[in-house]
C-alpha positions in Angstrom: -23.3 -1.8 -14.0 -26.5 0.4 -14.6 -28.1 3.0 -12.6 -31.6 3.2 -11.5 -33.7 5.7 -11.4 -32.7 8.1 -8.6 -29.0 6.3 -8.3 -26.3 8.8 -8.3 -22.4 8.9 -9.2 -20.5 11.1 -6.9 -17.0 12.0 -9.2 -13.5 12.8 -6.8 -11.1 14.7 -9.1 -7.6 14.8 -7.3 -4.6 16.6 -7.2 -1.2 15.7 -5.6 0.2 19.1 -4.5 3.4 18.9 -3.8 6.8 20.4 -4.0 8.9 20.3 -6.9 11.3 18.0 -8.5 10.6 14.5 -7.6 10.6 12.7 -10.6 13.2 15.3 -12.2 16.5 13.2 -11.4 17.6 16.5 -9.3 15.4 16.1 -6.6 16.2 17.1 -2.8 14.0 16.3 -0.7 14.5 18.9 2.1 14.7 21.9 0.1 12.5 21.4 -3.1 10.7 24.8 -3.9 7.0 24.6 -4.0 6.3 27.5 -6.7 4.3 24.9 -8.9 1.4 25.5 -6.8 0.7 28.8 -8.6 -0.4 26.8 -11.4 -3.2 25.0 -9.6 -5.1 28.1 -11.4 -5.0 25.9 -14.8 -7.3 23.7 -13.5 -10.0 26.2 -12.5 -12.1 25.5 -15.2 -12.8 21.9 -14.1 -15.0 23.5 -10.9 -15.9 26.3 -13.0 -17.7 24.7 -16.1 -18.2 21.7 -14.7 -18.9 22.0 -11.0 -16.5 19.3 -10.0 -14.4 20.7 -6.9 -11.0 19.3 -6.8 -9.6 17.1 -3.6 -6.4 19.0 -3.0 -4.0 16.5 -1.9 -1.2 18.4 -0.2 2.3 17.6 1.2 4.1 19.1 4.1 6.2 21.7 1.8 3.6 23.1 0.6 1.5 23.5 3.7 4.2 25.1 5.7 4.4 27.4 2.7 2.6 30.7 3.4 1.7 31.6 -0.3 1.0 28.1 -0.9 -1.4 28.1 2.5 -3.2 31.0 1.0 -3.6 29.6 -2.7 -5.0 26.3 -0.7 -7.2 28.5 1.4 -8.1 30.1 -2.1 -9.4 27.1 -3.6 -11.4 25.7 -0.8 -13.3 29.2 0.3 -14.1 30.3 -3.4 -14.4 27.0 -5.3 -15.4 24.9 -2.8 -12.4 22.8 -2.9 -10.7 19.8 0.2 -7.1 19.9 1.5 -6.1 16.6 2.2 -3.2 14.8 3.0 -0.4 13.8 1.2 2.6 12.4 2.7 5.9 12.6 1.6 7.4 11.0 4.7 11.2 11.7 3.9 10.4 15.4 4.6 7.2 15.9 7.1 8.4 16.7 10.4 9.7 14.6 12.9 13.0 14.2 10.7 14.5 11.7 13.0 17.6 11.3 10.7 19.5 12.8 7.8 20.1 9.9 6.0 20.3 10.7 2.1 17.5 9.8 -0.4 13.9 9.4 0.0 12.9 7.7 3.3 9.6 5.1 2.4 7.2 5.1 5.4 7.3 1.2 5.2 10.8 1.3 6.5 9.9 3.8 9.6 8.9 3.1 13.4 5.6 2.7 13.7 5.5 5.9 15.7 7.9 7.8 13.7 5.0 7.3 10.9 1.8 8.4 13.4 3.9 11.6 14.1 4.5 12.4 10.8 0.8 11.8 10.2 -0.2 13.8 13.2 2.0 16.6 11.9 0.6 16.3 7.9 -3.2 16.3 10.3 -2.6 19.2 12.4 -1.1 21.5 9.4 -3.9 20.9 7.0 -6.3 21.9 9.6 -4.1 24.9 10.5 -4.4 25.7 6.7 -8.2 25.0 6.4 -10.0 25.4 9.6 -11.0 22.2 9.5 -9.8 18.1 10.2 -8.7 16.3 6.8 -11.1 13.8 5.7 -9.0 12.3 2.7 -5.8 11.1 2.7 
């Protein structure tokens, strides 16, 4: 591929943020601490010296997470950063069942899924002001 003159590339640089412990062998998914998000402040430098803001990709721990609300709100009101969604389906709200292990949205109601969505929606703009536009 080549560019013309006047063409443009538009570069996404996401995150996942999410809660802790998933690929850690230890994980439970209804009470894994979200205190990773602190270190979101790493990646600073990527807006800072190279004016790339970051898609924050974020999952229902850590939006219903006051300090983690505030480092999100952080990021998109002083580096220009998105909060969208990231669904972990096995622990957004509805929680229709307590079955063990992690819950795949493939194996859900249809509407069990659309309110977990809705849910993942309505927090993100709770958190931002504003709808999600990336998932």
């Amino acid at each position: 591929m080549s560019l013309a003159s006047g063409d443009e590339i538009r570069v996404v640089f996401s995150v996942d943020v999410e809660e802790e412990g998933l690929f850690s062998g230890r994980y439970d998914a209804r009470a894994a601490g979200v205190s990773n998000v602190s270190a979101l402040r790493r990646l600073e430098f990527v807006t800072r010296e190279f004016g790339v803001p970051l898609t924050l990709l974020a999952t229902w721990p850590v939006l219903a997470d006051a300090a983690c609300a505030a480092e999100l709100r952080r990021w998109q009101d002083g580096l220009g950063a998105e909060i969208g969604l990231h669904l972990h389906p096995w622990n957004t709200p509805p929680l229709a069942n307590n079955a063990p292990g992690l819950q795949l949205s493939e194996s859900m109601p249809e509407g069990v899924l659309d309110a977990k969505l809705a849910t993942l929606a309505d927090a993100v703009a709770a958190v931002s002001g504003r709808r999600a536009v990336s998932f």
